[in-house]
N, C-alpha and C positions, 0 to 999 in steps of 0.2 A: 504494500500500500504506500504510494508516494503523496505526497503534498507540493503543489504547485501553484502559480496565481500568474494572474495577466489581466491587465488592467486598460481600460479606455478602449474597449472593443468597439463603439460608436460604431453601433450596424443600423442599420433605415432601411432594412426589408419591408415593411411597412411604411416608408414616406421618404419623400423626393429633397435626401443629405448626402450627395458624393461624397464622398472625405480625398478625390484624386484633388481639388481644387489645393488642396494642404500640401502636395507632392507628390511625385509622381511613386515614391514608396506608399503610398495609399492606393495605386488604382489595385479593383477587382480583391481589398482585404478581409473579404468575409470568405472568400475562396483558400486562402493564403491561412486565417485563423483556423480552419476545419484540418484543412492537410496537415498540415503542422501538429494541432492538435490528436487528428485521430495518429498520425506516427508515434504519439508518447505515452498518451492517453488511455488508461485501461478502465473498467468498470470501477474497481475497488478504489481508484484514486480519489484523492480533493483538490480540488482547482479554488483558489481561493480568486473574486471578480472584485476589486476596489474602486467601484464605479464608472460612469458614462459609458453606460452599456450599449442606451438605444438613443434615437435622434425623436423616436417618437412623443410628442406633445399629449398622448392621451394612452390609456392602457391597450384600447383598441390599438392604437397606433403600435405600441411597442409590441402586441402580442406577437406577432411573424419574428421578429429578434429574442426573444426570449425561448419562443419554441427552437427555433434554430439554436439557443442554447444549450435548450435541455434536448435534444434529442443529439448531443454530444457524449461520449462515454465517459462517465466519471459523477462524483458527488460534488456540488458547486454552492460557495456561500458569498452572496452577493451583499454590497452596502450601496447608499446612493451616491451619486457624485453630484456635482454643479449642473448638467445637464438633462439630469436624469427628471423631468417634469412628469413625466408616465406617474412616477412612484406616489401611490398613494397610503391607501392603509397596509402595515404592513401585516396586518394579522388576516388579510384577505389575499395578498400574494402567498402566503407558505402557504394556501389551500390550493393552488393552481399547478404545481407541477410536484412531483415525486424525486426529482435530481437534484431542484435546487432550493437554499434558504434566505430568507432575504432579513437581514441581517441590522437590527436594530433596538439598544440599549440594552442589548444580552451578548450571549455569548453559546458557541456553539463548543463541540469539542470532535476531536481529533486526535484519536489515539490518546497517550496520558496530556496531550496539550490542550489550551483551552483557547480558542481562535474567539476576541474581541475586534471591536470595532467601530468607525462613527464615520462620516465622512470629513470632518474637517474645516476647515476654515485657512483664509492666508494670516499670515502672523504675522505681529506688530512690525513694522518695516516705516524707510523715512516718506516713500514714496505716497502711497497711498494707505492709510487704516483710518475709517471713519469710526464713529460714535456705531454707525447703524455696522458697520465689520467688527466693533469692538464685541457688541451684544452678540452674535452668532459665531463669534470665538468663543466667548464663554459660554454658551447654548452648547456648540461642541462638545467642550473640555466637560461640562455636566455630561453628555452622552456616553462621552466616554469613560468617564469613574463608574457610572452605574454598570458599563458592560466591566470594566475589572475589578470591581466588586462583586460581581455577580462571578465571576469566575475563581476568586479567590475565595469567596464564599462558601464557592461550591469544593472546596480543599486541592483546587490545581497550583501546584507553584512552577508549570513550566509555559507562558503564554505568548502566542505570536497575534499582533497587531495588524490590521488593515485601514487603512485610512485612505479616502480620496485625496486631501491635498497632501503636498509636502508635509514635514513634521517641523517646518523652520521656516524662515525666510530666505531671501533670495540669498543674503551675506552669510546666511548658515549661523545665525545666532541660535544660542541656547533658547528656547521656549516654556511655556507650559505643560504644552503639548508633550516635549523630551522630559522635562521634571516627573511627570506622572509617571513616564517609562525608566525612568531610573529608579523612582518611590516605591513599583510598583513589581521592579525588577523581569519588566520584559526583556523574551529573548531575541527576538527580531520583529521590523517595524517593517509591512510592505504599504507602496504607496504609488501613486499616477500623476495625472492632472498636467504634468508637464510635457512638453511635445516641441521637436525639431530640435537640432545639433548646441542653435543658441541658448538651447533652454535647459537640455539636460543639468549642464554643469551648476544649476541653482537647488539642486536636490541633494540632501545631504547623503551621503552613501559610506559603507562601512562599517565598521564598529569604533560606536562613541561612549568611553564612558559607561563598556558593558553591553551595551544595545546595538544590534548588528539592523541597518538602514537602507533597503533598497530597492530602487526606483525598476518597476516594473510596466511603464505606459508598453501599449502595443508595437507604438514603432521604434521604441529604445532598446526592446527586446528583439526585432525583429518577427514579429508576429506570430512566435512561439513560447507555449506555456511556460514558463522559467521554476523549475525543480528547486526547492528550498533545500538550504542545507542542514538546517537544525534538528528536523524530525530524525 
């Protein structure tokens, strides 16, 4: 049984979002996710999904990307991202498909590990953080203590994290975000949201202070599941 994740799938099987407009490593990437995918990918597996799944604006919309999800081999726990507007109740999505969880203020588990989670928010930076970005950083940070509390609760001491945005800002400062994962003694942080050559290098990556950090968007990966090493 392996554990894997891949993040910013951004599929529009259901509504009219090319992603080739981004570069030409986007055209035809839902084709590109599957292959890749079913080469690695076995039933027994977890694919862990850190948000912007689908382009679709309504659940109707997003249902054709979500089935194309689940009708991939493996067990898959989804959180929302920035783009993900489909996402509604989430205690009405885990009645829709049998592969996958969708993943909010809890936590699921995975072998002796306990897979927490929240999407995120961007961190305090010079550039831009409003009043109204202050408030859904710390909406966040609440999401996320309730899911690692709920995991510690539940007497796990080995837990890996998912997050839509980065864990930091662009200059890679310390956070709240990282505070909690060192309080809370997580063992790896995965995470997306950033996209193209100039962007990767704003995501913190490696092991900081214990907590091992890495950025898994779709086209940083190359549009293959990326195999965790900690399990």
């Amino acid at each position: 049984m392996g554990l894997f994740a891949i993040g910013d799938l951004h599929l529009s099987l259901g509504s009219n979002k090319p992603m080739d407009v981004f570069g030409a490593q986007w055209t035809d990437h839902p084709i590109k996710i599957q292959k890749r995918w079913l080469d690695q990918i076995r039933a027994e597996d977890m694919v862990l999904i850190p948000g912007d799944i689908s382009w679709g604006m309504t659940l109707d919309e997003a249902m054709p990307d979500l089935q194309f999800i689940d009708d991939l081999p493996g067990k898959k726990i989804l959180i929302q991202g920035n783009h993900d507007y489909w996402w509604g109740a989430t205690t009405k999505l885990n009645t829709l498909f049998d592969s996958m969880m969708f993943l909010k203020n809890t936590s699921e588990i995975y072998g002796d590990y306990s897979i927490c989670g929240t999407r995120g928010w961007i961190c305090p930076n010079e550039i831009k953080f409003t009043l109204h970005d202050e408030k859904i950083y710390k909406r966040e940070l609440h999401r996320l203590k309730l899911s690692l509390d709920k995991a510690i609760g539940s007497g796990f001491q080995k837990i890996i994290v998912m997050t839509h945005f980065p864990p930091t800002n662009d200059q890679l400062h310390a956070s709240d975000f990282t505070a909690l994962y060192e309080q809370y003694g997580v063992s790896q942080v995965i995470y997306g949201h950033l996209h193209g050559v100039d962007s990767f290098g704003a995501g913190l990556q490696g092991i900081h202070n214990g907590v091992e950090y890495t950025l898994v968007s779709c086209d940083y990966i190359d549009f293959q599941p990326l195999r965790l090493k900690n399990p």
